[in-house]
PQR file with spaces between the fields and no chain letter, atoms N, CA, C, O and H, PARSE charges and radii, in Angstrom:
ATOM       1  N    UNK     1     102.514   95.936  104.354 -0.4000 1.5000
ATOM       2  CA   UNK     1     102.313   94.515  104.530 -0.0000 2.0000
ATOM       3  C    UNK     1     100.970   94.239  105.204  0.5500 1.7000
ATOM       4  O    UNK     1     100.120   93.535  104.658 -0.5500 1.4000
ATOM       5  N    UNK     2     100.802   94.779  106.341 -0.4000 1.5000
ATOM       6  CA   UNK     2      99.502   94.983  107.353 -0.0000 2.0000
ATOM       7  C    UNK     2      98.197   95.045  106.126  0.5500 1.7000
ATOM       8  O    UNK     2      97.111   94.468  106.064 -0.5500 1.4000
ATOM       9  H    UNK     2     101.492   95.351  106.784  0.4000 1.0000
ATOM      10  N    UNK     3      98.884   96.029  105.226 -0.4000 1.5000
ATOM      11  CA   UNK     3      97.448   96.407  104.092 -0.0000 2.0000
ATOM      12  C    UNK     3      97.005   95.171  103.394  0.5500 1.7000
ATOM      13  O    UNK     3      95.845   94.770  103.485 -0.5500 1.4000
ATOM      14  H    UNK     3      99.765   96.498  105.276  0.4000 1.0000
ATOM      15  N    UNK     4      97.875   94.594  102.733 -0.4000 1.5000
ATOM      16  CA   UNK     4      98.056   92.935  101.955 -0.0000 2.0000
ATOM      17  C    UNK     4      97.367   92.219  102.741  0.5500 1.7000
ATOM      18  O    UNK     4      96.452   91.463  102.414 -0.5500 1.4000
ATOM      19  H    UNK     4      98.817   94.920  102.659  0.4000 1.0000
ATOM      20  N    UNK     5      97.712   92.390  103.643 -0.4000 1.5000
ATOM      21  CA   UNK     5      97.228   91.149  104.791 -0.0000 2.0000
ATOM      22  C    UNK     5      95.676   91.507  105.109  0.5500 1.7000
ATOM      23  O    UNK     5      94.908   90.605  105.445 -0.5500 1.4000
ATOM      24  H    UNK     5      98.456   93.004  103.909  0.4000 1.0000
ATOM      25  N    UNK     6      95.406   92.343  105.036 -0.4000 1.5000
ATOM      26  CA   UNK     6      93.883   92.478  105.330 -0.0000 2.0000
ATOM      27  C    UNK     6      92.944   92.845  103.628  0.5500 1.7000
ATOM      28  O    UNK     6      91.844   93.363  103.439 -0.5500 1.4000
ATOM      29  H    UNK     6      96.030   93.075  104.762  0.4000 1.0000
ATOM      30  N    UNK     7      93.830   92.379  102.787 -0.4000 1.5000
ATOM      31  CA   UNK     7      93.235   91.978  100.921 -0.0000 2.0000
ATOM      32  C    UNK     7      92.915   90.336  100.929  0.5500 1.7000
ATOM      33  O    UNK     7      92.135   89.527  100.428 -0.5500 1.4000
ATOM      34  H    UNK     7      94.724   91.958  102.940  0.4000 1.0000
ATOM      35  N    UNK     8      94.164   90.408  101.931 -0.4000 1.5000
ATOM      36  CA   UNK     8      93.943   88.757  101.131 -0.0000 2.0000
ATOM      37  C    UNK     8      94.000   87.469  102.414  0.5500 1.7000
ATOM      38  O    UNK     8      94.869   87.320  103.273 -0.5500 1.4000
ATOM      39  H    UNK     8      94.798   91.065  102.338  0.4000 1.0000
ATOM      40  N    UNK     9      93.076   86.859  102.238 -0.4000 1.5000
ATOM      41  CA   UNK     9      92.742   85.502  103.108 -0.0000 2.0000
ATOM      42  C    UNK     9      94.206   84.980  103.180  0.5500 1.7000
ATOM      43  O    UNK     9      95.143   84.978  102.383 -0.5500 1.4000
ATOM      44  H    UNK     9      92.370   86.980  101.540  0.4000 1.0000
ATOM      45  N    UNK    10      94.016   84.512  104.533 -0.4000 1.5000
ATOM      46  CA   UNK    10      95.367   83.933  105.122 -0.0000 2.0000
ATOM      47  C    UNK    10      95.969   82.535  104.121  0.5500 1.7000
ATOM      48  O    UNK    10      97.156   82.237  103.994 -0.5500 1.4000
ATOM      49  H    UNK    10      93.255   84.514  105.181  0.4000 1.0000
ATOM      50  N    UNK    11      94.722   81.772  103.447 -0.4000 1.5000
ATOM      51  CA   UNK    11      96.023   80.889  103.058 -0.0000 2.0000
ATOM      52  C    UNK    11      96.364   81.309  101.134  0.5500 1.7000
ATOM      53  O    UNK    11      96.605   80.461  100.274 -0.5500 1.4000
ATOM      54  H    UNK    11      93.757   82.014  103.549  0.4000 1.0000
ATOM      55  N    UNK    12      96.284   82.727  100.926 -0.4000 1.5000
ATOM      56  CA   UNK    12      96.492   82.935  100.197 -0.0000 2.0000
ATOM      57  C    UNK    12      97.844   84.367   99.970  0.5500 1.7000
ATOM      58  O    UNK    12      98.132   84.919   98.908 -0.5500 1.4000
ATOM      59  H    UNK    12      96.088   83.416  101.624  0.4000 1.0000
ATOM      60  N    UNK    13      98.357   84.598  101.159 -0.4000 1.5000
ATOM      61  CA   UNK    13      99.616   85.118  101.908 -0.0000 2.0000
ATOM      62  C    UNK    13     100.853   84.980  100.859  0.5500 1.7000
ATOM      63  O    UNK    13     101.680   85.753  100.377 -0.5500 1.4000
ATOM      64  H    UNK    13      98.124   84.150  102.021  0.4000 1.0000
ATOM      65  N    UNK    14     100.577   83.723  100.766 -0.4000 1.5000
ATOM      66  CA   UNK    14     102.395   82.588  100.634 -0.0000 2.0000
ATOM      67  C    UNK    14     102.595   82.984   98.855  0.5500 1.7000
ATOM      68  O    UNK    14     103.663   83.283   98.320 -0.5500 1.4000
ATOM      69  H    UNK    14      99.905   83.095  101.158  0.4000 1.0000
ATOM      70  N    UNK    15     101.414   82.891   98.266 -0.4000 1.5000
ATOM      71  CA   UNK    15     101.279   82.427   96.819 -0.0000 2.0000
ATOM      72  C    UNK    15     101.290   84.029   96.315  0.5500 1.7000
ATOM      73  O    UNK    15     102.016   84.296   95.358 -0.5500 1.4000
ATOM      74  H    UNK    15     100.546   82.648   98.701  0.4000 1.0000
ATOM      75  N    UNK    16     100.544   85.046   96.902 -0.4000 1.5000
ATOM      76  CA   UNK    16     100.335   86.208   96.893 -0.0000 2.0000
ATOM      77  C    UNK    16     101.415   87.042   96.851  0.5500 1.7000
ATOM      78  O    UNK    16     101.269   88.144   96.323 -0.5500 1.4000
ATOM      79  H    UNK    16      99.954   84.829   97.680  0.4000 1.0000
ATOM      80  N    UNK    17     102.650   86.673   97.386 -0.4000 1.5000
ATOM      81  CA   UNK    17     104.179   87.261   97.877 -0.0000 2.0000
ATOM      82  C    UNK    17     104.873   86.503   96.592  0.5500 1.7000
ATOM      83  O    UNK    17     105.516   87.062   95.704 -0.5500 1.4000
ATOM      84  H    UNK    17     102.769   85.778   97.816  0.4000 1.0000
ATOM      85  N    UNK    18     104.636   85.333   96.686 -0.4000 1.5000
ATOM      86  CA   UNK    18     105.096   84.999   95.653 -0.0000 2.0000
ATOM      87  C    UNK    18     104.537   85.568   94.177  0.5500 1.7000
ATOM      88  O    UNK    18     105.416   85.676   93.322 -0.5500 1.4000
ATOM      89  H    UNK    18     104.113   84.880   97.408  0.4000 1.0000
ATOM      90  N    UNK    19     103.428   85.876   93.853 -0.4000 1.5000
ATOM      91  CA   UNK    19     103.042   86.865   92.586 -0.0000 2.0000
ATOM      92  C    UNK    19     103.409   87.770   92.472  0.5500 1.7000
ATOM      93  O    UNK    19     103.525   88.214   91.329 -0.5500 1.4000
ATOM      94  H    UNK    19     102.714   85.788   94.547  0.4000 1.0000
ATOM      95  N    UNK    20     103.868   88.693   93.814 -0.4000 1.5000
ATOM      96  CA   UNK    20     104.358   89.660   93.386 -0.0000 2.0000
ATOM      97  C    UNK    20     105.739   90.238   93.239  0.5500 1.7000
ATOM      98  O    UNK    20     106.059   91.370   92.877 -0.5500 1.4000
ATOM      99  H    UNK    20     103.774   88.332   94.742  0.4000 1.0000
ATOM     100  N    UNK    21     106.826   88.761   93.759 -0.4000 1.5000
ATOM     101  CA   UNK    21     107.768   88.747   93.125 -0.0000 2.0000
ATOM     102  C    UNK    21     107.955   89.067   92.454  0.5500 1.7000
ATOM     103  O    UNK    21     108.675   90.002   92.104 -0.5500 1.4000
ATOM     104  H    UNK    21     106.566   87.841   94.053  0.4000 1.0000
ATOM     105  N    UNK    22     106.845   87.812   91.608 -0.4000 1.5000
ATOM     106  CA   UNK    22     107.414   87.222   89.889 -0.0000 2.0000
ATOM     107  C    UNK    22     106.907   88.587   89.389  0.5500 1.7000
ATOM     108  O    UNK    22     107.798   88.975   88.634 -0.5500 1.4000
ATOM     109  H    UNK    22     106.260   87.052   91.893  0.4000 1.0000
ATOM     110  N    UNK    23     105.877   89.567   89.424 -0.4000 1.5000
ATOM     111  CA   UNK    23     105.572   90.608   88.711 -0.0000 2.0000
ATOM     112  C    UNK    23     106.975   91.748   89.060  0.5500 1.7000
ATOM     113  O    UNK    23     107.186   92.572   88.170 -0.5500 1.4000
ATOM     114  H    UNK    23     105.153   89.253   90.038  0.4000 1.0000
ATOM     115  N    UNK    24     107.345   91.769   89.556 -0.4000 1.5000
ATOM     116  CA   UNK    24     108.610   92.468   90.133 -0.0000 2.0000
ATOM     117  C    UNK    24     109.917   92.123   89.260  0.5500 1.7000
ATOM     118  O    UNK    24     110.734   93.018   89.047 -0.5500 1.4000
ATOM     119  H    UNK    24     107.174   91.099   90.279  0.4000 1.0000
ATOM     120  N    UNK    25     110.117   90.809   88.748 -0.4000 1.5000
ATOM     121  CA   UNK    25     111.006   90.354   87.982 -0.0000 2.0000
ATOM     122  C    UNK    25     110.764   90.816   86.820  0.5500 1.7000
ATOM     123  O    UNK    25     111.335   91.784   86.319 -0.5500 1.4000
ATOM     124  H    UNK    25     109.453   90.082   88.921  0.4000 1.0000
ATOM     125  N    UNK    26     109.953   90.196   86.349 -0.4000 1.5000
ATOM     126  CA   UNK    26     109.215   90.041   84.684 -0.0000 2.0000
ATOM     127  C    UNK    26     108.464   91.432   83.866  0.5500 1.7000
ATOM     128  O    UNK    26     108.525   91.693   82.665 -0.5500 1.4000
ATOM     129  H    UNK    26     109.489   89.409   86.756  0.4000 1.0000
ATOM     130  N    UNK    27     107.802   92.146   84.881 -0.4000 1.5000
ATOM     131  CA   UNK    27     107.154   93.065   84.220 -0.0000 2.0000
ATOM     132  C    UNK    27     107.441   94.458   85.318  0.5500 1.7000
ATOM     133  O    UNK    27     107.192   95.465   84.655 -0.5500 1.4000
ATOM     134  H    UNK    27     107.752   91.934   85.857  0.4000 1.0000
ATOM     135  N    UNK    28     107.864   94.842   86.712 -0.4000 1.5000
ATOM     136  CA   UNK    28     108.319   95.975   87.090 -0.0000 2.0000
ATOM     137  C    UNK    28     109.550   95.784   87.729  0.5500 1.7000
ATOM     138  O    UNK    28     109.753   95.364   88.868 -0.5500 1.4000
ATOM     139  H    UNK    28     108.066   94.024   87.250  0.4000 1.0000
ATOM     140  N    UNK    29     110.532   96.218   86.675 -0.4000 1.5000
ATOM     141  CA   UNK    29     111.960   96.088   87.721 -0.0000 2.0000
ATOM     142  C    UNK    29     112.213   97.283   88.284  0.5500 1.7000
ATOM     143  O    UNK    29     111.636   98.328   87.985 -0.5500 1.4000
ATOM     144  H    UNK    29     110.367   96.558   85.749  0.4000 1.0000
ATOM     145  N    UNK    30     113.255   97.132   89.278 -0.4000 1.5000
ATOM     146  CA   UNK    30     113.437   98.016   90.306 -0.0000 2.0000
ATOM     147  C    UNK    30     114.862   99.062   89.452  0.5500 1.7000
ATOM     148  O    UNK    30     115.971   99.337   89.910 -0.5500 1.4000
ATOM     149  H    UNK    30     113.724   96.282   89.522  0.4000 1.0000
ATOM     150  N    UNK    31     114.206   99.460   88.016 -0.4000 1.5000
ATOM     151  CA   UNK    31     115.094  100.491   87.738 -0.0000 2.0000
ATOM     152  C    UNK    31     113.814  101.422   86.867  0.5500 1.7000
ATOM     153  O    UNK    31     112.593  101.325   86.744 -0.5500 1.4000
ATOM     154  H    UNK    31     113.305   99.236   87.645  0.4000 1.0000
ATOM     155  N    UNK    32     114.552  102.055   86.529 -0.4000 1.5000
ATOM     156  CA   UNK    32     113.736  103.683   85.484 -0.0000 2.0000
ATOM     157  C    UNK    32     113.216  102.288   83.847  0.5500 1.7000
ATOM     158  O    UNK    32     113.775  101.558   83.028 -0.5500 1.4000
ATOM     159  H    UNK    32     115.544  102.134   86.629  0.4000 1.0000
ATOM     160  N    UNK    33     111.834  102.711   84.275 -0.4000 1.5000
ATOM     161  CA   UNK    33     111.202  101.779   82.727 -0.0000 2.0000
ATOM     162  C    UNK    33     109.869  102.342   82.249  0.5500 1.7000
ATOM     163  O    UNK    33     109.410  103.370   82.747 -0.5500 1.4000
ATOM     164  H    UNK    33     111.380  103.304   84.940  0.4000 1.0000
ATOM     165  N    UNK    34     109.392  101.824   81.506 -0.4000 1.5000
ATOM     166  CA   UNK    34     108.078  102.645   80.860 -0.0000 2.0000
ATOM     167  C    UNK    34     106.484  101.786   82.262  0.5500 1.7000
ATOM     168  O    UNK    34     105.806  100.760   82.230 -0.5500 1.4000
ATOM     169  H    UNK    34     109.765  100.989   81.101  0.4000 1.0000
ATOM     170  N    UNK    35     106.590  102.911   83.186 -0.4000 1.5000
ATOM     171  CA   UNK    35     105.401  102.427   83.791 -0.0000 2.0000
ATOM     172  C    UNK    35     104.202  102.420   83.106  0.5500 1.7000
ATOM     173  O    UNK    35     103.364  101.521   83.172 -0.5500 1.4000
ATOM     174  H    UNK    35     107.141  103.746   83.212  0.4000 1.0000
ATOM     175  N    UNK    36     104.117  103.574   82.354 -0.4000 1.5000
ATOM     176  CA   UNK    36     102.199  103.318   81.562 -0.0000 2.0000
ATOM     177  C    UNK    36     102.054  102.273   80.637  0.5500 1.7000
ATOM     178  O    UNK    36     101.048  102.081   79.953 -0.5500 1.4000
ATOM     179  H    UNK    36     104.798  104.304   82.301  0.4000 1.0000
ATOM     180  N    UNK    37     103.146  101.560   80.630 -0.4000 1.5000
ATOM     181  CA   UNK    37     102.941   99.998   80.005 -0.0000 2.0000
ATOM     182  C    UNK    37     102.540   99.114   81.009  0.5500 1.7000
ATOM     183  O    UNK    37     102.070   98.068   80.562 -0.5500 1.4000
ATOM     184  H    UNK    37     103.962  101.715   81.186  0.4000 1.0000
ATOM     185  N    UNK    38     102.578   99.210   82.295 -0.4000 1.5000
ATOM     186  CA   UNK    38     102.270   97.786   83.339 -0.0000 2.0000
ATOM     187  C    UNK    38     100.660   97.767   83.327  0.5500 1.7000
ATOM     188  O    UNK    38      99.888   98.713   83.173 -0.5500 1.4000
ATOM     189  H    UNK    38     102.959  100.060   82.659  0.4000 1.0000
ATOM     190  N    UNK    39     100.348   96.205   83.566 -0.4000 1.5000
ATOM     191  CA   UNK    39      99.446   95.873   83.534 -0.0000 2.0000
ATOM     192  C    UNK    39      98.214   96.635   84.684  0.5500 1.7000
ATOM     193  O    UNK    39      97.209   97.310   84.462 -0.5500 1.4000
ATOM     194  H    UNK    39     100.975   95.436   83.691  0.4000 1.0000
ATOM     195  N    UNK    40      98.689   96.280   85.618 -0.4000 1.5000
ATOM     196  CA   UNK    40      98.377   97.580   87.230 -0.0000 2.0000
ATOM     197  C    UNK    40      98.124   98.727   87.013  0.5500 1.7000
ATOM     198  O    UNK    40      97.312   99.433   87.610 -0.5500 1.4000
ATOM     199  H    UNK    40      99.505   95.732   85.798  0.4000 1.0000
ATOM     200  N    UNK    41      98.793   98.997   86.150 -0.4000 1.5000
ATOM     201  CA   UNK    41      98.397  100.648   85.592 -0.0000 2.0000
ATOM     202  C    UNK    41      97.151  100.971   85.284  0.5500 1.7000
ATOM     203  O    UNK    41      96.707  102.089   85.544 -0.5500 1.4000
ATOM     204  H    UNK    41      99.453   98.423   85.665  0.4000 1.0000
ATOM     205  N    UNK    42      96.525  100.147   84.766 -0.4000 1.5000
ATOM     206  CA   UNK    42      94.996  100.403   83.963 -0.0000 2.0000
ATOM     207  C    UNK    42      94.369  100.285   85.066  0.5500 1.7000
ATOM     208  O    UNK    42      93.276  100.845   84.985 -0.5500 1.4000
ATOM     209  H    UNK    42      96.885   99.239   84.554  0.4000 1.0000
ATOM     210  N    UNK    43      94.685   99.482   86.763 -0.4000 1.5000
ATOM     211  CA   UNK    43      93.466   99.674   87.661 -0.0000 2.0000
ATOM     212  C    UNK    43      93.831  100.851   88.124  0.5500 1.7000
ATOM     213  O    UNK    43      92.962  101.648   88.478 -0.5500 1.4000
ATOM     214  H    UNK    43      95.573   99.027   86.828  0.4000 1.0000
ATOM     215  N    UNK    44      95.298  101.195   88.211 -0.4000 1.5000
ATOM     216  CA   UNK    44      95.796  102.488   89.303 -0.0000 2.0000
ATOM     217  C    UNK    44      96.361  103.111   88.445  0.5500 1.7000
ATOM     218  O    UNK    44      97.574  102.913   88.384 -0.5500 1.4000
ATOM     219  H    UNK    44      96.004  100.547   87.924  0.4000 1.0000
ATOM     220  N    UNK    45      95.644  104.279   87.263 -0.4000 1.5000
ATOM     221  CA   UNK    45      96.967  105.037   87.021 -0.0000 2.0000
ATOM     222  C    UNK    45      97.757  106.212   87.349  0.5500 1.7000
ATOM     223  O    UNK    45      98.301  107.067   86.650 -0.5500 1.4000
ATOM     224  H    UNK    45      94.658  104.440   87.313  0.4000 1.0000
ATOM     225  N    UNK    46      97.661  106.000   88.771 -0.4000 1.5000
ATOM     226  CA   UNK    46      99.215  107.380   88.978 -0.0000 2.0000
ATOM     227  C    UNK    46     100.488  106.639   89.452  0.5500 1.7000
ATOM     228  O    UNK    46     101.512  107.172   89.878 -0.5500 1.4000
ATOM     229  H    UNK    46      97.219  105.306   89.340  0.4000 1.0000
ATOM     230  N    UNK    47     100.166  104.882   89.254 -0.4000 1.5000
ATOM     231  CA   UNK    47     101.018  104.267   88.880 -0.0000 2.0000
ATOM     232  C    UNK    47     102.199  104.675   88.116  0.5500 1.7000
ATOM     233  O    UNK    47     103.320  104.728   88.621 -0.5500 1.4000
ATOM     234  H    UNK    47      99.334  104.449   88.908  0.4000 1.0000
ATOM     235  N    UNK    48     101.816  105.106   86.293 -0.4000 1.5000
ATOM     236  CA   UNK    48     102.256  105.465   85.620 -0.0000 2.0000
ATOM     237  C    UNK    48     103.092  106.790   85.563  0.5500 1.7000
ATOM     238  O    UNK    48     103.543  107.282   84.529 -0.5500 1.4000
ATOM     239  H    UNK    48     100.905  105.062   85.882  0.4000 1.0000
ATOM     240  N    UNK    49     103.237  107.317   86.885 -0.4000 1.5000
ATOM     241  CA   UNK    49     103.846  108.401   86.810 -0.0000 2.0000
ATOM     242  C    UNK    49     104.640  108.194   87.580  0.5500 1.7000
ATOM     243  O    UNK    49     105.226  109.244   87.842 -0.5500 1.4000
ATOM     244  H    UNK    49     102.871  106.917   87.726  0.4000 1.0000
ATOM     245  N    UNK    50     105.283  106.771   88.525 -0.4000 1.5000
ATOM     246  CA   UNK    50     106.305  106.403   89.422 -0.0000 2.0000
ATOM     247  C    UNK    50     107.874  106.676   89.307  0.5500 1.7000
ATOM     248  O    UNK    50     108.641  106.894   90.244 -0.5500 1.4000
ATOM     249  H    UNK    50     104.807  105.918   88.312  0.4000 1.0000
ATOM     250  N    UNK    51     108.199  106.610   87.851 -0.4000 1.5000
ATOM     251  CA   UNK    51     109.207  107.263   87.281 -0.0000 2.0000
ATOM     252  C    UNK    51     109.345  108.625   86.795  0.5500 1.7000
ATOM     253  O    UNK    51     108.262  109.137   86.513 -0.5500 1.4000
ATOM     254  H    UNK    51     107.575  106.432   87.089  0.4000 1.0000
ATOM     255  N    UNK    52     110.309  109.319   86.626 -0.4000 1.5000
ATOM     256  CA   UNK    52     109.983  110.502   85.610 -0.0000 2.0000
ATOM     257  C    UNK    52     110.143  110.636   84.321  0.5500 1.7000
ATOM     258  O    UNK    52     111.328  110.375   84.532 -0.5500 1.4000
ATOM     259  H    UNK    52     111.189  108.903   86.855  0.4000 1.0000
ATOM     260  N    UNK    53     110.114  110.746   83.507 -0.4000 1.5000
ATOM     261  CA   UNK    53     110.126  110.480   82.218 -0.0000 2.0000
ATOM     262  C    UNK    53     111.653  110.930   81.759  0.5500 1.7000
ATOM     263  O    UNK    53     112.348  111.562   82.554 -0.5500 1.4000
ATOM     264  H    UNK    53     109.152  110.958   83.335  0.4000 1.0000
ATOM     265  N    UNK    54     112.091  110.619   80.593 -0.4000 1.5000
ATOM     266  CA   UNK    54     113.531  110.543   80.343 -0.0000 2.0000
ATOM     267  C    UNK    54     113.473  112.281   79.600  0.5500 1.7000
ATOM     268  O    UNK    54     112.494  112.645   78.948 -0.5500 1.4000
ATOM     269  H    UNK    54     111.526  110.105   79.947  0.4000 1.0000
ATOM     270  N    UNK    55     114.184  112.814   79.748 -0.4000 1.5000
ATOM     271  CA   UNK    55     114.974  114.017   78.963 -0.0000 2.0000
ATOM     272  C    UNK    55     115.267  113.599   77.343  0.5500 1.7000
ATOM     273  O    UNK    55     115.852  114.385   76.599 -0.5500 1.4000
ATOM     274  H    UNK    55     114.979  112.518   80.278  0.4000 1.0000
């Protein structure tokens, strides 16, 4: 959180938490999915290796 907070200007906190909700809903849910599809991936990819791949 501390890290966020020193990315991003204070009155941009509220809206910022809120983006990364909605990216949390819509495009990374909190189960086993294809990470080297997320958008984030292309700035960070060992992103793409957050899951393990299926058998």
């Amino acid at each position: 959180e501390e890290d966020l907070m020193r990315l991003f200007p204070k009155e941009e906190w509220f809206p910022t938490s809120n983006r990364l909700i909605l990216y949390g809903r819509e495009i990374c849910p909190a189960r086993e999915h294809e990470c080297e599809d997320h958008p984030l991936t292309k700035i960070y990819p060992p992103a793409a290796n957050t899951w393990p791949k299926s058998a």
